[in-house]
C-alpha positions in Angstrom: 29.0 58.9 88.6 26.2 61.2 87.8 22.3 60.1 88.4 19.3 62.1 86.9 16.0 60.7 87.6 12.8 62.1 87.4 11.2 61.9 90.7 8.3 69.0 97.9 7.2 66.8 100.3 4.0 67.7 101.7 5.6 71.1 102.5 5.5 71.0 105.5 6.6 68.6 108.1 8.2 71.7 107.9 11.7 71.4 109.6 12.7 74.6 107.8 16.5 75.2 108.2 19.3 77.3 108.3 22.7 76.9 106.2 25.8 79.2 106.3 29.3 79.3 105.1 32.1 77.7 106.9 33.9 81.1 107.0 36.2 82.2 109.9 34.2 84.5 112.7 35.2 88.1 112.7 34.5 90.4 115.8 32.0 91.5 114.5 29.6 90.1 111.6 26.5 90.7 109.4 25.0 88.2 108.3 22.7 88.2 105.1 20.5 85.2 105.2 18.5 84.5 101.4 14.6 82.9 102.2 13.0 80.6 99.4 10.1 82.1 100.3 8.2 85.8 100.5 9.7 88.2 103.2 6.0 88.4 104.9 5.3 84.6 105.2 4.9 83.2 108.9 8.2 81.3 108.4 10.0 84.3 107.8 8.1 86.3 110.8 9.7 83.2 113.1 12.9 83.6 111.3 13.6 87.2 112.4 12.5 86.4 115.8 15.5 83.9 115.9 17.8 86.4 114.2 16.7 89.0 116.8 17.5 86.9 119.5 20.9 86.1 118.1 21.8 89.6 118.3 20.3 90.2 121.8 22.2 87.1 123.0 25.5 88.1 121.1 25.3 92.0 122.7 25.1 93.5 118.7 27.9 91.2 117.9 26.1 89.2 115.2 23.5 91.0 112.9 21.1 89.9 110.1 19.3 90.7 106.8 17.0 88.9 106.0 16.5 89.0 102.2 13.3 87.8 100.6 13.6 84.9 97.9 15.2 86.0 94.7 16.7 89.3 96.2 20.5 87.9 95.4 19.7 84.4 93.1 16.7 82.5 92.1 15.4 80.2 94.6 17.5 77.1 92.8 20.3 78.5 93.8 20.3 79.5 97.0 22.4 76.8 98.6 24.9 77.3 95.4 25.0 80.9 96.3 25.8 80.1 100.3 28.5 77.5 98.8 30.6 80.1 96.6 29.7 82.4 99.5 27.6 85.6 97.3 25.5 85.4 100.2 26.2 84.5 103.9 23.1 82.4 104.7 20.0 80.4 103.5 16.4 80.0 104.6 15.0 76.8 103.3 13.4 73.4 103.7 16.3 70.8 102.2 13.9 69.0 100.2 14.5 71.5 97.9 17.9 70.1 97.1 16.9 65.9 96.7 18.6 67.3 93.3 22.1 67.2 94.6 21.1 64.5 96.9 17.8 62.1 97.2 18.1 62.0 101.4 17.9 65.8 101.4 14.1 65.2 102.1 14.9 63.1 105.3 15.4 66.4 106.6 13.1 68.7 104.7 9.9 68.0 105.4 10.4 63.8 106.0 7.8 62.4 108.2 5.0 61.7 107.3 5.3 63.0 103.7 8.1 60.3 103.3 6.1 58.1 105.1 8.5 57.3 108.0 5.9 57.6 110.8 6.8 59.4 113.2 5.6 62.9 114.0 7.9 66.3 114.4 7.9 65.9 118.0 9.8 61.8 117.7 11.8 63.6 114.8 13.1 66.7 116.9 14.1 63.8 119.6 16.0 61.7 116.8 17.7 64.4 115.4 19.2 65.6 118.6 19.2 62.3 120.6 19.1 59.4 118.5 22.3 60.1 115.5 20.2 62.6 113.0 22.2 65.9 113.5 25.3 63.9 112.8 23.7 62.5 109.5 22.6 66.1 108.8 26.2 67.4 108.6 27.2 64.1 106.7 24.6 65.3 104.1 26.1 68.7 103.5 29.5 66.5 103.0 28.2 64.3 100.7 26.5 67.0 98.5 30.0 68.4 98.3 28.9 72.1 99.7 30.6 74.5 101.9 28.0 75.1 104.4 27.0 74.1 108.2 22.9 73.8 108.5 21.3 74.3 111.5 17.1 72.8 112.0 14.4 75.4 112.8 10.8 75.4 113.3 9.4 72.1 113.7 5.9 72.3 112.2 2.9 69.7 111.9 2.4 67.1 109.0 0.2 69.0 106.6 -2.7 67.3 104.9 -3.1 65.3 101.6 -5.4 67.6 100.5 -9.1 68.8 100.2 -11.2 67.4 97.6 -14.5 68.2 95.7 -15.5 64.6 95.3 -15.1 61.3 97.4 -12.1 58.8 96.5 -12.8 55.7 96.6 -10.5 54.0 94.9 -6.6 54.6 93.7 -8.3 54.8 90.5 -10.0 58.2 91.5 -6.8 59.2 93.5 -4.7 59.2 89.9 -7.0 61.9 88.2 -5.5 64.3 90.5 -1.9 66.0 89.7 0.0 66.9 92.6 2.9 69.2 93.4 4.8 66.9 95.9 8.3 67.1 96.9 11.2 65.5 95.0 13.2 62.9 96.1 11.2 59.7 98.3 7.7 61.4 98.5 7.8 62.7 94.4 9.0 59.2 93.9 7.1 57.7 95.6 3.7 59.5 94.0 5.1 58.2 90.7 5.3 55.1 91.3 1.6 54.5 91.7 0.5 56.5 88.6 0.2 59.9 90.4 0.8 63.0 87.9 3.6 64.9 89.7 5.1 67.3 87.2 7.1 69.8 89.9 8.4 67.2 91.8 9.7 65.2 88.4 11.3 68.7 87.2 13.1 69.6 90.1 13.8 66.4 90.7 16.0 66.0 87.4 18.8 67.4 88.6 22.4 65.7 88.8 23.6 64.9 92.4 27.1 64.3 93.2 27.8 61.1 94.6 30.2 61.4 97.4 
């Protein structure tokens, strides 16, 4: 079955990752990795640190290009380009994909903006400790995509936001649109009468059902 509903997460409990093709290693490879974001964002700037350190730690084996968002594809299609292989690699946060699959977020930008409660720190430990890098490469499975994902940069919750006036009441939170993530955080903002138009619209996308 097919499932469209209309449901970013705070972007940032920012567990930005990594996804590649599952393609054979050759002696020697170059790998050109697509961000979902500009080329001179922070994220980016720790990206290439990783890269560079990849190739130090590989003796010039591996390389990397880093290509800024929409140099190959449009950002909605990143993973889909990484999948039928156009490009070797992604840089993203999978929250962008609760399209193709509503857990996507857990492993986006989940804590707090999903309201799990736990911070990056007691995420990073879960993820490596307690069964969530398993469930990671289940996700990829279930979506149905060629790829292998690996976590990066574990950032801080962000904040709710900054406001010219008090709230002090839901009924003063609802005059406020947001642009929240899809899946469990967008959903979760409609549900209490919070205007979330980006998180609907991506959001309303079909997700294959493994």
């Amino acid at each position: 079955m097919k499932y469209c509903s209309a449901l970013k997460t705070a972007a940032v409990l920012i567990f930005a990752a990594l996804f590649f093709t599952s393609a054979a290693q050759a002696a020697k490879v170059n790998i050109r990795i697509q961000s979902v974001i500009p080329a001179k964002a922070d994220e980016v700037t720790m990206l290439k640190v990783f890269t560079d350190n990849v190739t130090a730690l590989t003796g010039g084996d591996v390389t990397f290009e880093i290509l800024p968002a929409g140099a190959v594809v449009g950002v909605g299609e990143t993973l889909e380009a990484v999948d039928k292989g156009l490009i070797e690699g992604g840089f993203a946060w999978t929250h962008y994909w609760s399209g193709l699959h509503p857990a996507a977020t857990l492993f986006g930008s989940p804590t707090a903006g999903a309201g799990l409660g736990i911070d990056n720190i007691a995420w990073i430990s879960w993820y490596m400790y307690g069964g969530g890098k398993e469930l990671y490469d289940e996700l990829w499975d279930e979506m149905g995509v060629n790829v292998k994902g690996l976590m990066l940069q574990p950032v801080g919750p962000e904040a709710l936001g900054w406001f010219k006036e008090p709230i002090a009441s839901m009924d003063d939170f609802r005059k406020y649109r947001f642009r929240t993530p899809p899946g469990i955080p967008g959903q979760t903002y409609k549900d209490i009468g919070v205007a979330s138009p980006w998180a609907a619209a991506t959001f309303c996308r079909r997700w294959r059902k493994a």
